[in-house]
VORO-453382 format. One record per residue (C-alpha): x, y, z; residue number from 0; residue in three letters. Coordinates in nm, 3 decimals. Example, Ala and Ser with C-alpha at 12.3 -4.5 7.8 and 13.67 -1.06 7.14 Angstrom:
BEGIN
+---------+---------+---------+-----+--------+
!    east !   north !      up ! num ! residu !
+---------+---------+---------+-----+--------+
!   1.230 !  -0.450 !   0.780 !   0 !    Ala !
!   1.367 !  -0.106 !   0.714 !   1 !    Ser !
+---------+---------+---------+-----+--------+
***
This chain:
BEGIN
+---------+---------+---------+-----+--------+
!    east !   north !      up ! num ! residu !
+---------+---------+---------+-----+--------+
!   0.922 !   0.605 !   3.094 !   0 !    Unk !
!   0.614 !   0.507 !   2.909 !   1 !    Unk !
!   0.619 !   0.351 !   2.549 !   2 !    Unk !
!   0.535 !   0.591 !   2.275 !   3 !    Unk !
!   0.171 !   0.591 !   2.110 !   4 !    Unk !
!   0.150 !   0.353 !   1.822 !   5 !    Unk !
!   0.190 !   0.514 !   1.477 !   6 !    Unk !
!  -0.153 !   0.548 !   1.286 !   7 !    Unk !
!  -0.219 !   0.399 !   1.008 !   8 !    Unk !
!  -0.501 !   0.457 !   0.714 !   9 !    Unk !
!  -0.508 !   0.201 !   0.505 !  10 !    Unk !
!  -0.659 !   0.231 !   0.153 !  11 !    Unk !
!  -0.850 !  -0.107 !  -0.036 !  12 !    Unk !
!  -0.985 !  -0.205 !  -0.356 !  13 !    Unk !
!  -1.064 !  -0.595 !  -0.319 !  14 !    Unk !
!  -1.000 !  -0.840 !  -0.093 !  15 !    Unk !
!  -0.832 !  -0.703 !   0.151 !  16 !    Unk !
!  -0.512 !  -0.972 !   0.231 !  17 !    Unk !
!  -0.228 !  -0.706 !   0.295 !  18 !    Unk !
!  -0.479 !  -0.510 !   0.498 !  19 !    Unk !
!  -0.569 !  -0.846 !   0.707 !  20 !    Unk !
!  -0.182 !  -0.936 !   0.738 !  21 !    Unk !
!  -0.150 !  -0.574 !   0.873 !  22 !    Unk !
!  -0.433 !  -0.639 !   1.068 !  23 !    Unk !
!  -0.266 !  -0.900 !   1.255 !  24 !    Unk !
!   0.062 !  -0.778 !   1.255 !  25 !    Unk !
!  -0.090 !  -0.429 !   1.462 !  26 !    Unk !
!  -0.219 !  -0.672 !   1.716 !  27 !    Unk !
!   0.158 !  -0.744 !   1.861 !  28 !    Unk !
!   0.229 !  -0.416 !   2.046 !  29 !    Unk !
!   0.606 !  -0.440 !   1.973 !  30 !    Unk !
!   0.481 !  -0.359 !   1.616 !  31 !    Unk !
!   0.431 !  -0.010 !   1.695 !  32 !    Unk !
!   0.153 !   0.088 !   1.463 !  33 !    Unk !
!  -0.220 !  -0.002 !   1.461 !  34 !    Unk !
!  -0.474 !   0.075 !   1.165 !  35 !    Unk !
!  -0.714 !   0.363 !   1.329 !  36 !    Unk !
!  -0.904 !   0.360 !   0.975 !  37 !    Unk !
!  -0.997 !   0.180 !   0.599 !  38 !    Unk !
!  -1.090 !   0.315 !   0.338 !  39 !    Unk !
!  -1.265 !   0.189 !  -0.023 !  40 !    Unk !
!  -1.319 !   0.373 !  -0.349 !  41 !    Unk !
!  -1.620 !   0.093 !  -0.338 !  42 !    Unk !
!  -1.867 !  -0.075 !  -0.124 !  43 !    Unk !
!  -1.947 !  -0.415 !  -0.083 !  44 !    Unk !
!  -1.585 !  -0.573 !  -0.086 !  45 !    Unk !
!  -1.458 !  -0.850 !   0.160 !  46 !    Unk !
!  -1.123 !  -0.582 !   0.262 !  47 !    Unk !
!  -1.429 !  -0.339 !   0.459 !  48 !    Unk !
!  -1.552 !  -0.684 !   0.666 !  49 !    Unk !
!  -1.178 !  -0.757 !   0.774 !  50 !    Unk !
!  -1.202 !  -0.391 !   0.929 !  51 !    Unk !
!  -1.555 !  -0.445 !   1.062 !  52 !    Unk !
!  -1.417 !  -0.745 !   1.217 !  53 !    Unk !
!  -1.108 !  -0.632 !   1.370 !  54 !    Unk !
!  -1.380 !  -0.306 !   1.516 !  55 !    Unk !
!  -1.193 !  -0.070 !   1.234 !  56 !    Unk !
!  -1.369 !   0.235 !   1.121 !  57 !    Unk !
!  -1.447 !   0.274 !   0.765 !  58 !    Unk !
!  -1.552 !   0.485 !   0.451 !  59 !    Unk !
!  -1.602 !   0.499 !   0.150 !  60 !    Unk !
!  -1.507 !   0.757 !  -0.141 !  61 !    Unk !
!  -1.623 !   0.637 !  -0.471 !  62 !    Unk !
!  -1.519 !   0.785 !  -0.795 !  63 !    Unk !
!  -1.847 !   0.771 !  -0.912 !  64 !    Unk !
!  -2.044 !   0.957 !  -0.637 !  65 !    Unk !
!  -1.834 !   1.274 !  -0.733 !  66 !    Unk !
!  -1.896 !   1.519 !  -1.049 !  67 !    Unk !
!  -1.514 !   1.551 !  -1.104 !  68 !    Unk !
!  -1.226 !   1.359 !  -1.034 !  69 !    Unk !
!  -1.054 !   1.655 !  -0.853 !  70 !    Unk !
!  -1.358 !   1.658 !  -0.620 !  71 !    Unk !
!  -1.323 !   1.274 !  -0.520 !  72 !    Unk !
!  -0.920 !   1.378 !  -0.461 !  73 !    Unk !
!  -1.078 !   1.675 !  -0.168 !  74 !    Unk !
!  -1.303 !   1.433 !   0.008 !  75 !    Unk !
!  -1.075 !   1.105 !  -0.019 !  76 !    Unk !
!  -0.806 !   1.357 !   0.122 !  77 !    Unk !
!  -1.036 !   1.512 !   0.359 !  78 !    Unk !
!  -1.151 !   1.176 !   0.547 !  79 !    Unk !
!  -0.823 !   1.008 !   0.542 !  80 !    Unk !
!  -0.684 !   1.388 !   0.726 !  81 !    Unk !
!  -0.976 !   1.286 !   0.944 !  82 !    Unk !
!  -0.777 !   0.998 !   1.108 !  83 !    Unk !
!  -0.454 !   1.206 !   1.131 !  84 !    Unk !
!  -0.240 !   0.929 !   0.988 !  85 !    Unk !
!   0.169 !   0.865 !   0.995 !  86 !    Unk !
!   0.161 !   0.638 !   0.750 !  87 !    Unk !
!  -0.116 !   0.608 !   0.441 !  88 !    Unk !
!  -0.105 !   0.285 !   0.231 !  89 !    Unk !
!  -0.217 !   0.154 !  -0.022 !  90 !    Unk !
!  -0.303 !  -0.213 !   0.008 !  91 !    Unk !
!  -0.450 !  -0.290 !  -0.324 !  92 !    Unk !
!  -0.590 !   0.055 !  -0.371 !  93 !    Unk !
!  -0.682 !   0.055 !  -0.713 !  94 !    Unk !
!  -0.723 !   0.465 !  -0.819 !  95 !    Unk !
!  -0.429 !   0.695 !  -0.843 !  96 !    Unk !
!  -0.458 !   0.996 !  -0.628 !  97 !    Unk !
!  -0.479 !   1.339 !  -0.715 !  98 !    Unk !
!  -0.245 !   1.646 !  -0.675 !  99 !    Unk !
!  -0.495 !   1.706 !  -0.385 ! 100 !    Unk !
!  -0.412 !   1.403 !  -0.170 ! 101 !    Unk !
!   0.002 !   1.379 !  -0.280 ! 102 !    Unk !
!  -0.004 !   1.803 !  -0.095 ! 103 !    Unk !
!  -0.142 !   1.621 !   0.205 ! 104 !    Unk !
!   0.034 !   1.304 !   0.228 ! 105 !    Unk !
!   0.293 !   1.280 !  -0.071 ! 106 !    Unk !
!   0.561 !   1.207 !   0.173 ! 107 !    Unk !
!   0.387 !   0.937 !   0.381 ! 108 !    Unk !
!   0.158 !   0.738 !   0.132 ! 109 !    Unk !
!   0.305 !   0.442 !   0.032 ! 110 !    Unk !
!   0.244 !   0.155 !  -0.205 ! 111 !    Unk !
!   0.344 !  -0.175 !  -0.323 ! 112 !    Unk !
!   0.338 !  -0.329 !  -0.632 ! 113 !    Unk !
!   0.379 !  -0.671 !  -0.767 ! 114 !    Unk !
!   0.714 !  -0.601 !  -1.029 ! 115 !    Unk !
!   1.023 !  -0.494 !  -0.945 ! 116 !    Unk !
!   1.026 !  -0.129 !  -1.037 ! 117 !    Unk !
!   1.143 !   0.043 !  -1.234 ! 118 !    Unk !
!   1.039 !  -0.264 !  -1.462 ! 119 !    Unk !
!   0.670 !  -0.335 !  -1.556 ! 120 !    Unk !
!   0.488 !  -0.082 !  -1.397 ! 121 !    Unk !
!   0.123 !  -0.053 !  -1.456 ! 122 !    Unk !
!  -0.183 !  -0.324 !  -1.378 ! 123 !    Unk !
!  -0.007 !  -0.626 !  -1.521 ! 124 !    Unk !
!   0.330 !  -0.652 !  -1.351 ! 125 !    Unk !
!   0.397 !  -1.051 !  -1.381 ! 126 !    Unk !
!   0.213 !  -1.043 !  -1.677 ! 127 !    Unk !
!   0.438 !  -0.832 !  -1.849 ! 128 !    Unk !
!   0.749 !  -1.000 !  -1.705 ! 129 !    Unk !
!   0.644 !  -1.328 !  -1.808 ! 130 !    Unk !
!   0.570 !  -1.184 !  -2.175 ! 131 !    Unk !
!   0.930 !  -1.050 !  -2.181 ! 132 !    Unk !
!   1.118 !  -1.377 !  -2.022 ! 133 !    Unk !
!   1.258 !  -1.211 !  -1.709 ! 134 !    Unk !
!   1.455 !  -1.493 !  -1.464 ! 135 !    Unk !
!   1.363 !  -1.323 !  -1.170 ! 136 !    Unk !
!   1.005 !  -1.108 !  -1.083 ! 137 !    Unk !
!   0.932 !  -0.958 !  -0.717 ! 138 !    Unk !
!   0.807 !  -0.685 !  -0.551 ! 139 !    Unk !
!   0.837 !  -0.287 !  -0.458 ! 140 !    Unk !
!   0.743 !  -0.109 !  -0.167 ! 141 !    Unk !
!   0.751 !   0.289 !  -0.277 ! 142 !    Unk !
!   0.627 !   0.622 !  -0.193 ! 143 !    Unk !
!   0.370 !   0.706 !  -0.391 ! 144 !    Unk !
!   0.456 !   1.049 !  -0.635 ! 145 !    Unk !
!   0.253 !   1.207 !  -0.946 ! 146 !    Unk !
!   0.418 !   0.932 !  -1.213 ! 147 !    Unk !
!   0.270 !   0.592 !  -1.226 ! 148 !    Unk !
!   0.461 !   0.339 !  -0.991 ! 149 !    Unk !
!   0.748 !   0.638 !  -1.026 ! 150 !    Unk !
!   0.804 !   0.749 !  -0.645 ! 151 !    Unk !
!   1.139 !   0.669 !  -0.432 ! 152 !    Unk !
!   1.135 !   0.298 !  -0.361 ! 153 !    Unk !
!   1.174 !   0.171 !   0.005 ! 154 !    Unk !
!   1.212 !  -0.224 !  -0.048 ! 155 !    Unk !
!   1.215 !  -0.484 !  -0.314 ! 156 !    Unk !
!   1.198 !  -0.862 !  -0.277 ! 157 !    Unk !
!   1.290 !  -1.070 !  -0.586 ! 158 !    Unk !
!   1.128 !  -1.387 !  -0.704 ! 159 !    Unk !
!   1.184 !  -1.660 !  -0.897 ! 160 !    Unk !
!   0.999 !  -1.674 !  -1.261 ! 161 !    Unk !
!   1.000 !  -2.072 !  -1.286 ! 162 !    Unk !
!   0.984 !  -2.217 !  -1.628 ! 163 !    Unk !
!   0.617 !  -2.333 !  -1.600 ! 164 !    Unk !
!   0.470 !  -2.036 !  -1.429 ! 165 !    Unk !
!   0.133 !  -1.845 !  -1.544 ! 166 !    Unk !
!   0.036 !  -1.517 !  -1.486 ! 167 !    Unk !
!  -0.163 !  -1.663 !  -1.184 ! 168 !    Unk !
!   0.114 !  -1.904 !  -1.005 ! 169 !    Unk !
!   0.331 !  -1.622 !  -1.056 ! 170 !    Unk !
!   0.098 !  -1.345 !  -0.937 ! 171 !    Unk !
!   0.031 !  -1.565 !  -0.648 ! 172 !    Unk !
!   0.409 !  -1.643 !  -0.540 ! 173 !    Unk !
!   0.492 !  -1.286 !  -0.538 ! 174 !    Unk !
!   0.140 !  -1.184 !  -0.331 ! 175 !    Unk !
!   0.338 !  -1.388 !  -0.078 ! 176 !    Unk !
!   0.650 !  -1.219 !  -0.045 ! 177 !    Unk !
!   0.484 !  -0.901 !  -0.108 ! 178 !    Unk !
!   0.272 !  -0.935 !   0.174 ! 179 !    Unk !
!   0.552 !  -1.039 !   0.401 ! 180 !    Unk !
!   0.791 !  -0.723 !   0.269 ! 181 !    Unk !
!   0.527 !  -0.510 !   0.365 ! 182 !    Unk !
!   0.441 !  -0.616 !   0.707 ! 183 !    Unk !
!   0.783 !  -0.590 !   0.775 ! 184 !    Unk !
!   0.901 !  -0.241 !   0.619 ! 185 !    Unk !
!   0.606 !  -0.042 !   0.763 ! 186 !    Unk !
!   0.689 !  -0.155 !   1.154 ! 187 !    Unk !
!   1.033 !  -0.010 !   1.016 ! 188 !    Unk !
!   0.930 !   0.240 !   0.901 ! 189 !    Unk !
!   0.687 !   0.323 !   1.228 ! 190 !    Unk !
!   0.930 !   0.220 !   1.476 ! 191 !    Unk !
!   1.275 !   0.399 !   1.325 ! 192 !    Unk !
!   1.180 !   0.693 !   1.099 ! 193 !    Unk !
!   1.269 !   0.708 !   0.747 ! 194 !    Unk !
!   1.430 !   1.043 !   0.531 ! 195 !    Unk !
!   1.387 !   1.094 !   0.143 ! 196 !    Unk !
!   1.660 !   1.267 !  -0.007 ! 197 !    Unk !
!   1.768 !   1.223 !  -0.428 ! 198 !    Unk !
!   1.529 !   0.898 !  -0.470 ! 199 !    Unk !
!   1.692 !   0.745 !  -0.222 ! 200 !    Unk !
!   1.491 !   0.607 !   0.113 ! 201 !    Unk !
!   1.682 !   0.569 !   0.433 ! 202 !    Unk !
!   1.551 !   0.382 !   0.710 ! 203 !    Unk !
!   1.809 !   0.463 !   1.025 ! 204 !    Unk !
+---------+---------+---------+-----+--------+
***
């Protein structure tokens, strides 16, 4: 009996690329059961696109900018990811929200994480806002992305300690950490045992 074809993944970038990389390397075990068959920017020029170039990952780019409407940049960023025929879309530091266009296509299997632990501080300044309001403990959520902002059924969270002289930074960097580490580990669950959605709640078997 042969082993079953690795899940595909698109990933989708904004910056840097370090949960892309750590998925990257994670791929590269074939017990994983997944490997990233495409990346994808909503800009050019960022260091996330040479991590795929290195690793021989094929890329494009769909920015916001190049399109007359935002409804239009939804069809074609939904028409090139379809392109790749993904399992799993994610969103490693993808910094647009998707349109009704994409969430048709891959509302069920487009995930994302973010640097709070929802449904607390969602939004672009997640430690930011948890340090302004004097939480004990900040984290992490791994979700399926819906129409709401950070609103979709949540798959994971990973809690972390707010230390009495943290910054928006030392915290923002502790939490990339586990972040990273959460999400390396729930997708090759997700991949390798299957997942159902059912009243908010996420079941991996």
């Amino acid at each position: 009996m042969t082993d079953p074809a690795p899940a595909r993944l698109v990933v989708l970038i904004s910056g840097s690329g370090s949960n892309l990389q750590a998925l990257i390397n994670a791929t590269s075990d074939s017990a994983y059961g997944a490997r990233v068959v495409a990346v994808g920017a909503d800009r050019d020029g960022i260091a996330g696109l040479d991590h795929a170039a290195a690793a021989d990952i094929p890329t494009f780019v769909d920015s916001v900018k190049d399109y007359e409407t935002r409804e239009a940049w939804d069809r074609a960023l939904t028409a090139h990811v379809e392109q790749y025929q993904p399992d799993l879309v994610i969103s490693a530091g993808f910094l647009k929200l998707v349109g009704a266009h994409f969430l048709a296509a891959f509302g069920d299997r487009y995930i994302n994480t973010h640097n709070a632990l929802l449904p607390a501080f969602p939004g672009i300044h997640g430690p930011r806002d948890a340090l302004a309001y004097g939480v004990k403990i900040a984290g992490a959520t791994l979700f399926f992305v819906d129409a709401g902002v950070d609103t979709g059924p949540i798959i994971a969270q990973v809690s972390v300690p707010v230390l009495d002289d943290d910054t928006e930074e030392t915290l923002t960097e502790r939490i990339k950490v586990a972040e990273r580490a959460q999400l390396v580990e729930h997708v090759g669950r997700l991949v390798r045992e299957g997942w159902t959605i059912e009243n908010r709640k996420v079941r991996i078997p």
